[in-house]
N, C-alpha and C positions, 0 to 999 in steps of 0.2 A: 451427488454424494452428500450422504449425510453424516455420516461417520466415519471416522479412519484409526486406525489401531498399529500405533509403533514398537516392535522391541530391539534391542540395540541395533540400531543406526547409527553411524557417526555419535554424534554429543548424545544422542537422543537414548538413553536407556530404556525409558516407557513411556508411552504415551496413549493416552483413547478421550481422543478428542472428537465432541459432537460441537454441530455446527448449527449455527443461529441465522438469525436474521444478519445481525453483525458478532463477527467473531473477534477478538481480538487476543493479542499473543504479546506479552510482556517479561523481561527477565534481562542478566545482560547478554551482551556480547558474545556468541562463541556457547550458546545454550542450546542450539536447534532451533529457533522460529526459523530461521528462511528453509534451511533445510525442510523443516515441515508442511510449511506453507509451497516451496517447490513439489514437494511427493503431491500435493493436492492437485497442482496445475500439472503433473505428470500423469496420475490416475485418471484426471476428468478427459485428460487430450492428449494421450498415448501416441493414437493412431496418426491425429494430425501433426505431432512432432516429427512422428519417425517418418511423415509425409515431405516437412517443413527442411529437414536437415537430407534426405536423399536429394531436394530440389538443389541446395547448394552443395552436391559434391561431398556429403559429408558419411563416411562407412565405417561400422562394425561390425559385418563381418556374424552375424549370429552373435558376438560374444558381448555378453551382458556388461561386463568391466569396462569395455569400451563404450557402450552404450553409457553407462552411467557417468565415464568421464566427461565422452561431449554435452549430455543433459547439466551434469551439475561443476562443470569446469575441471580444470586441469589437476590430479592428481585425489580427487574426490571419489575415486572409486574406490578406495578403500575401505568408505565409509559402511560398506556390504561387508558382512562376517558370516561363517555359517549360523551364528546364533539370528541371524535377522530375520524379523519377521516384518511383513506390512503390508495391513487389509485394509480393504472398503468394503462392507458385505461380504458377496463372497468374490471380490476380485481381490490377486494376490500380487506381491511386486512379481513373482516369478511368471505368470502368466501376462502382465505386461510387457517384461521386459521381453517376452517370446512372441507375442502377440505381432499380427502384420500391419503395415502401414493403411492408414486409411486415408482418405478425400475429405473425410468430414470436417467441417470447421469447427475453430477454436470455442471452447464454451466457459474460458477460463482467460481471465483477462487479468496480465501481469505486470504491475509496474514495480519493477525493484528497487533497493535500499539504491545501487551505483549507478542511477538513472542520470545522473546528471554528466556521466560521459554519454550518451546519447547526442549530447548537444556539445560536445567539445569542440571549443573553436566557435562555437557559434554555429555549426552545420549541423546539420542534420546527417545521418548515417547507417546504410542499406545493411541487411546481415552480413553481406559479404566483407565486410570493413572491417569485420574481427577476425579473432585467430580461433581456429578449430578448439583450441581449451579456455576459452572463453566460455561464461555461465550462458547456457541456452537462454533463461529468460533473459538476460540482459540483450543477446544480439537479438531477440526477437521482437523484445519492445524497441527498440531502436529503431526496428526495421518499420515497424506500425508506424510512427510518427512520421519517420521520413517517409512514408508513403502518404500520410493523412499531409503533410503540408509540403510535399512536391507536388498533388493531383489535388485534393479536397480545398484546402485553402490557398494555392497558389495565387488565384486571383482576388484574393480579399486585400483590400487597402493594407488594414491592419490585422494582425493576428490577435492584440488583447488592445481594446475592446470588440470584439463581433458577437454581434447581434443577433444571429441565427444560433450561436451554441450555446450565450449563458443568458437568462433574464435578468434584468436591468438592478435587477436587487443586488446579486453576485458580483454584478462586475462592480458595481459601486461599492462593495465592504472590500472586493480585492483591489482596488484603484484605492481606495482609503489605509489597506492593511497592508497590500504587497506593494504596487507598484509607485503608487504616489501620483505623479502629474506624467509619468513615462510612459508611452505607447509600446507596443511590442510590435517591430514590421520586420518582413525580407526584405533584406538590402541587397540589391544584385552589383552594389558600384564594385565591387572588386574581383568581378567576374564569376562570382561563384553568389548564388541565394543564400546567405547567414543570415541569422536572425539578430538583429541587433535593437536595445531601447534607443526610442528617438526622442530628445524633446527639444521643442521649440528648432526644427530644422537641424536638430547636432543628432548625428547617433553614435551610441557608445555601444563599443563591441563586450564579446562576451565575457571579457578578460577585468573587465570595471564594474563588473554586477556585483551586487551584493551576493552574498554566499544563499542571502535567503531567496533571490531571484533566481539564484542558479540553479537553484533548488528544486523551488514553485514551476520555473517555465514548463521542463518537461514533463512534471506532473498534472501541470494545468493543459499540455495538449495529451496527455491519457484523459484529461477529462473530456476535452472537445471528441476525442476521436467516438468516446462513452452516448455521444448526445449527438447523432446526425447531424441535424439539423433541426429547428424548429418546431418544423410538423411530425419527427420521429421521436419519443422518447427516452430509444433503447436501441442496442443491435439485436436486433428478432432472434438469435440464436446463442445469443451469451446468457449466463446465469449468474455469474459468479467475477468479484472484482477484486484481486489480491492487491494490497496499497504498502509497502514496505515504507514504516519510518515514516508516515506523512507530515510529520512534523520537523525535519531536520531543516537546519538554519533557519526558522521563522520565530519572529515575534509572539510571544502569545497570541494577542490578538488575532495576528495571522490562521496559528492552528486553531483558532475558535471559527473563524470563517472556510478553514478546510474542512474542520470535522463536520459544520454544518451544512458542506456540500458532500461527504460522505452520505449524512441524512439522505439529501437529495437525489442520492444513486438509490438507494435503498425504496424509496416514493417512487421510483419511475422501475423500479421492479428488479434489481442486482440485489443479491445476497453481496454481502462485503464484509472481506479478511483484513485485518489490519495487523502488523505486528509496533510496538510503539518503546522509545525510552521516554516517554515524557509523563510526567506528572501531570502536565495541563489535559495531555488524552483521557489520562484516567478520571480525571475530575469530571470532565463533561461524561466519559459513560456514569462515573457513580452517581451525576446526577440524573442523567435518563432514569436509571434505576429507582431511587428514589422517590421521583414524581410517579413512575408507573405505581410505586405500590402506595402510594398515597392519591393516586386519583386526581392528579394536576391535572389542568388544562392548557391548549397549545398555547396560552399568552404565556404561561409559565415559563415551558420551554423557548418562545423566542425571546423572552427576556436573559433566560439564561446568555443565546446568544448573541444578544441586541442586534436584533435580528426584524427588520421590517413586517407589518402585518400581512404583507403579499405572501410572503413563503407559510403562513399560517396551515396549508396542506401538510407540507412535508413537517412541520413540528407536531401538528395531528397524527401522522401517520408511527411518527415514531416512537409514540406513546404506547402504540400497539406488537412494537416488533421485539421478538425473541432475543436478549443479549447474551451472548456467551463471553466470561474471560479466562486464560488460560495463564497461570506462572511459569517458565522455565529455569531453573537450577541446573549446575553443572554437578554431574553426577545423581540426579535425583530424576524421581518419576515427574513427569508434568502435572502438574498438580489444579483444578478444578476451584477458581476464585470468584465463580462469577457472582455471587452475593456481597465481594468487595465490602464484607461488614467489619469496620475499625474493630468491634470488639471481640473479633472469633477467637478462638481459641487457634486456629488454625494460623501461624505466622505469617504463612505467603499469603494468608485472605486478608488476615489485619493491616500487615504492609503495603497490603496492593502490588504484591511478587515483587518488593524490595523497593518501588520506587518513591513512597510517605517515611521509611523508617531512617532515612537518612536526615530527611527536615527533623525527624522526632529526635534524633541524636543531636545534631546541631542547637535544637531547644532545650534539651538535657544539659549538654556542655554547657551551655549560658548561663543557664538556669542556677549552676552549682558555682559559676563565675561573681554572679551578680551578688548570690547570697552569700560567700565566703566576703566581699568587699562590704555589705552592708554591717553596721557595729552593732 
């Protein structure tokens, strides 16, 4: 998929959105990104969902309402009016939703904004562990992990650091940013495999992590699941990596070492969707931006991300790739920011889809604070 084209959807009034090397979707709350970013993992992998949800039991019956309840949760089907429209080419939501199940595997790899119930309690958790109106992405990445670390990683000492999914540069800016001096293991002592930090012989369950850990973990096993192993650098049949919010509860810092492993899906050959609240996201794309049309070299960009000269590849590489960014407003068309230029005329360009004009107001207020105080 390279394009997709919305008219009233839920929040989404309009939309025609082309897709990049890295896409990203910014705006607030309650705008349409997931919404949009879901129709993308719905159009790429139709066949295997309505494959994915007949395995567990789950029926509509032909009727598209219900279909669209179980895909996007509980009472979400109303978000279909007859004014809706929504294409890829020439695929339409109507011919999806009528469309028959297929075998084919996923080529759309989704980790959502509520990933971090995935790991509630510390467990990991099968599809079946949700309720029928529950958001499909969510019980299906659940289902990934809890499959990638009851069979794939079952037998590894430790879950972070292992050595087979990230190189040694990663783990040491995540052991420096995320986790500190704490290992990530399965603890089988209470009769069930949780995943708990250990250190120094203590482990702490999932209920004393930091918000930003609890955050990172299941995101950081969408990445393992992302990276075979070693000698693989990709799942041979995935093209596309949907990442909701990768920045929630972390440190700066932190999302400077996530989005540089964003880079690094992107080097090893995923296209990747990000939707984002954070000003520190935008900062690192405007600065990709920037150096591409200025002719930086990859010291540039790993300085940007103080960033080892091992990874030198992937800051190369991403000097070269396509950036898309998209604003969402409620009530407005989606609007097309990706030259993110402070001086546009354009407000959602200038603001960076709102999320610079708040810092610029807070420097306004002061500004008129300080000068009223000076005699």
């Amino acid at each position: 998929m390279k394009r997709i084209r919305v008219t009233s959807f839920g929040p989404l009034t309009e939309a025609d959105v082309e897709l990049g090397d890295l896409t990203v979707f910014v705006g607030p709350q309650a705008t349409g990104k997931s919404v949009l970013l879901q129709l993308i993992k719905l159009f790429a992998d139709a066949g295997s969902i309505k494959g994915e949800m007949e395995k567990f039991g789950l029926q509509w019956k032909g009727r598209s309402d219900a279909f669209l309840e179980l895909f996007f949760g509980e009472g979400m089907a109303a978000m279909a009016t007859p004014a809706t429209q929504v294409a890829a080419g020439t695929l339409t939501l109507d011919k999806v939703l009528k469309g028959r199940k297929s075998s084919a595997e996923e080529s759309v790899f989704y980790i959502p904004a509520q990933r971090v119930i995935a790991l509630r309690d510390g467990l990991t958790h099968p599809f079946s562990d949700f309720r029928a109106g529950d958001p499909f992405v969510v019980r299906w990445f659940s289902d990934q992990i809890h499959q990638l670390v009851q069979t794939e990683l079952v037998n590894e000492p430790s879950l972070f650091p292992v050595k087979q999914r990230l190189p040694k540069e990663y783990r040491d800016l995540l052991a420096q940013d995320v986790f500190g001096n704490l290992e990530l293991r399965l603890d089988s002592a209470s009769f069930q495999k949780r995943l708990v930090l250990q250190i120094n012989g203590t482990s702490l369950p999932h209920l004393v992590w930091s918000a930003g850990q609890r955050e990172f973990v299941p995101l950081l096993l969408g990445l393992y699941w992302l990276r075979p192993s070693s000698r693989a650098s990709r799942r041979a049949k995935l093209g596309t990596v949907i990442i909701e919010e990768p920045e929630m509860g972390l440190h700066p810092a932190a999302i400077n070492t996530t989005m540089l492993l964003v880079l690094d899906l992107m080097k090893r050959g995923y296209r990747v969707c990000i939707s984002t609240h954070s000003p520190h996201v935008l900062d690192v794309v405007w600065g990709l931006q920037v150096m591409q049309k200025h002719q930086a070299s990859d010291r540039d960009v790993l300085a940007m991300f103080g960033a080892p000269a091992t990874v030198a590849p992937v800051a190369a590489d991403a000097l070269n790739r396509k950036i898309r960014v998209y604003a969402f407003r409620r009530g407005r068309p989606v609007v097309d920011i990706s030259g993110l230029d402070p001086s546009s005329a354009n407000e959602d360009e200038a603001g960076w889809g709102g999320l610079t004009e708040f810092t610029g107001r807070v420097g306004d207020a002061i500004a008129r604070v300080v000068s009223r105080a000076i005699p």
